[in-house]
KOLDOKE-360091 format. One record per residue (C-alpha): residue in three letters; x negated, y, z negated. Coordinates in steps of 0.5 Angstrom, whole numbers, plus 500, padded with zeros to 3 digits. Example, Ala and Ser with C-alpha at 12.3 -4.5 7.8 and 13.67 -1.06 7.14 Angstrom:
REM residues 2
ala475491484/ser473498486/
This chain:
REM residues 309
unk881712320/unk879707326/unk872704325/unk870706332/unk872713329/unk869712324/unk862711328/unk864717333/unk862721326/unk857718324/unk854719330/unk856727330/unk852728323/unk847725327/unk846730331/unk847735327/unk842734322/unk837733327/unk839740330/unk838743324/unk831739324/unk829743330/unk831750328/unk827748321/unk822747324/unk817752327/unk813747331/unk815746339/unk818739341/unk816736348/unk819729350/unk815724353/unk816718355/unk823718351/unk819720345/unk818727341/unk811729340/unk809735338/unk805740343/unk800740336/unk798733337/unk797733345/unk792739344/unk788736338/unk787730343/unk785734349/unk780738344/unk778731342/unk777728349/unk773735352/unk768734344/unk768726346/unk765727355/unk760732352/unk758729347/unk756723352/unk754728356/unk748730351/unk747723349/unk744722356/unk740728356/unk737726349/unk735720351/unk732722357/unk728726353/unk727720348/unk724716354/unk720722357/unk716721351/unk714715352/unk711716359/unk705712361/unk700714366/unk696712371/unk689715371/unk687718375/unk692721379/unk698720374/unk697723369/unk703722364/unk702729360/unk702732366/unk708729368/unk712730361/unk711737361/unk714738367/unk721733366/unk721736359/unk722742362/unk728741367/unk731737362/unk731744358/unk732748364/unk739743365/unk741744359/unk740752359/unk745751365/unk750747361/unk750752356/unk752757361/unk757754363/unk761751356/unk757752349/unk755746345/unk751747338/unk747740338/unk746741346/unk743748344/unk738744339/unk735740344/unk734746348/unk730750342/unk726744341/unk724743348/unk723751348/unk718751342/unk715745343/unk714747351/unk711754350/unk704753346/unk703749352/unk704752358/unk697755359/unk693748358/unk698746363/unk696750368/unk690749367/unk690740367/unk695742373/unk688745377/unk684739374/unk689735377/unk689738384/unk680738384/unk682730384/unk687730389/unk682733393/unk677729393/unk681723393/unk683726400/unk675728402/unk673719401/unk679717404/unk678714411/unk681717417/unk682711422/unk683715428/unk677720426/unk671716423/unk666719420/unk659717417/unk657716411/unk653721411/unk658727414/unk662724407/unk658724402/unk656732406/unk663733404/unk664731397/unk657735395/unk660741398/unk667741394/unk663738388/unk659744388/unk665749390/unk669746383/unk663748379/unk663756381/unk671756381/unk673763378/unk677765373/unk677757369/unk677756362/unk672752358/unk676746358/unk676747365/unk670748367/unk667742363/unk671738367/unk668740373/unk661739370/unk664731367/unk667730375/unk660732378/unk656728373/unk661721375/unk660723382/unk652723381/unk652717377/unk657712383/unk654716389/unk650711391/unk656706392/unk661710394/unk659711401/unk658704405/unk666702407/unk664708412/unk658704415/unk661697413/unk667695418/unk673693414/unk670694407/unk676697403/unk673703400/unk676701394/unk679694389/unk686697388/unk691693393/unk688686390/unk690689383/unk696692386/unk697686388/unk697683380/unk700688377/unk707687381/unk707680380/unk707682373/unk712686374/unk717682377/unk717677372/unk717682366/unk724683370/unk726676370/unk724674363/unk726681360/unk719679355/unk712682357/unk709676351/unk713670356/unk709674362/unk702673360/unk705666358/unk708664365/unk702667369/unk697663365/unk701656366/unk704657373/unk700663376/unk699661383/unk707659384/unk708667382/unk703669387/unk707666393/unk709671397/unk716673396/unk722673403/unk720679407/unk726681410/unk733682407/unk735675411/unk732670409/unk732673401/unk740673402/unk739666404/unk734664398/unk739667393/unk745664396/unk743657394/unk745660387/unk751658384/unk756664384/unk758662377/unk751662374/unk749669378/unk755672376/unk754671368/unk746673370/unk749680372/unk753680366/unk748679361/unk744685363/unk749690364/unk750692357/unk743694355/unk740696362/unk747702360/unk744705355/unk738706359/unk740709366/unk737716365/unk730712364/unk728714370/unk721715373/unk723717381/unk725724381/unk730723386/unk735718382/unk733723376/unk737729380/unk741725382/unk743723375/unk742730372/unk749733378/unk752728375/unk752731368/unk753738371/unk759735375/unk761732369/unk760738364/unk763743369/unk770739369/unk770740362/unk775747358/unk770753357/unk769755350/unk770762346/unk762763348/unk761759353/
């Protein structure tokens, strides 16, 4: 036989016994870029990338609840478990919605444990909510009004009759209605101070823009150093460079932060990419917080339904 005969053979048997190969076997064939893969494994990697997204997706919900719980107030306007209560429960109102859509077991976890965490508080909340709102007011009764002067005696008439209305409101719980005694009886002990910047032309009713002031020069360090011990430390050795105002307009920053080496600016920007990631759910701007929760429902809806979805 002539050897190219002898290779047409060997060829044929080739054939043969992956023809008999394919009827043997009872998984189906596919080609795929010249390779033979198995419909079985394209499925099991579809299944892993759809358990891999939503994975991610709750991820970012548990942190987002994680951060939540470690909100700080500012009072006596913001009031940190006011505001917890209240984003704890769209996270578990977003992820109720999530299951709707597609079931996850760890997703559901984190929605029965908002729930029972939640539910015992719903009547102190309601109740911390009216307190809130007696502040609001009374912030709203001392705040002047320029287009509208009023005496320091009209003020403090004001004040008295609102003090007196909390005092009778109907329907309170004993928390409650302790707490409109505790307001009456700081009221009384500042009364004497509260009403000169009505008399006293441009006497600033309280200090609040000059630690403002303080406060956001802390804050742009911290972003700066990334160290809160390292910004007492800077305010205490240079302070009053920190306090020189900043550009005002977008112009004259652009032209401070061109004289930065492109090199060096972009290396600054790669050093704080990788850990401001796993935070970008910690939000405290209701806004961004929205807009990052479409996000994950966009995400989520994209996803293959299960059986109980």
């Amino acid at each position: 036989m002539r050897p190219h005969g002898r290779l047409r053979g060997h060829h044929q048997a080739s054939e043969d016994r992956w023809e008999a190969m394919r009827a043997l076997s009872s998984r189906p064939f596919c080609s795929c870029d010249g390779r033979r893969v198995s419909l079985g494994d394209l499925s099991a990697r579809s299944r892993y990338t759809t358990e891999s997204a939503a994975e991610e997706v709750i991820t970012q919900l548990v942190r987002h609840t994680r951060y939540l719980l470690t909100l700080k107030g500012r009072p006596p306007f913001r009031l940190a478990g006011l505001e917890t209560y209240e984003r704890l429960h769209n996270v578990a109102q977003l992820s109720l919605d999530l299951l709707a859509e597609r079931y996850a077991p760890r997703l559901t976890q984190l929605y029965q444990g908002l729930q029972s965490a939640l539910t015992p508080l719903a009547e102190t909340y309601h109740a911390l909510h009216q307190g809130a709102a007696w502040l609001r007011d009374i912030a709203y009764i001392l705040e002047p009004c320029p287009t509208q002067p009023m005496s320091a005696t009209q003020v403090a008439g004001q004040l008295h009759r609102y003090l007196d209305t909390v005092q009778q409101w109907p329907d309170v719980t004993p928390p409650l209605y302790a707490f409109g005694r505790h307001l009456a009886k700081v009221s009384q002990s500042y009364w004497p101070g509260l009403f000169h910047c009505y008399e006293v032309p441009g006497l600033p009713r309280t200090n609040n823009a000059l630690e403002s002031h303080f406060r956001e020069t802390r804050r742009c360090l911290l972003r700066i150093t990334g160290q809160k011990g390292l910004t007492q430390r800077t305010l205490q050795r240079q302070g009053a460079w920190e306090l020189i105002p900043r550009p005002s307009t977008e112009a004259q920053l652009l032209g401070a932060v061109g004289q930065t080496p492109p090199a060096e600016l972009a290396q600054e920007r790669q050093r704080f990419a990788a850990p401001r990631q796993r935070f970008r759910l910690q939000s405290r701007s209701l806004r961004q917080t929205q807009a990052q929760f479409n996000q994950l429902r966009q995400t989520w809806s994209t996803l293959q339904p299960t059986g109980t979805g």
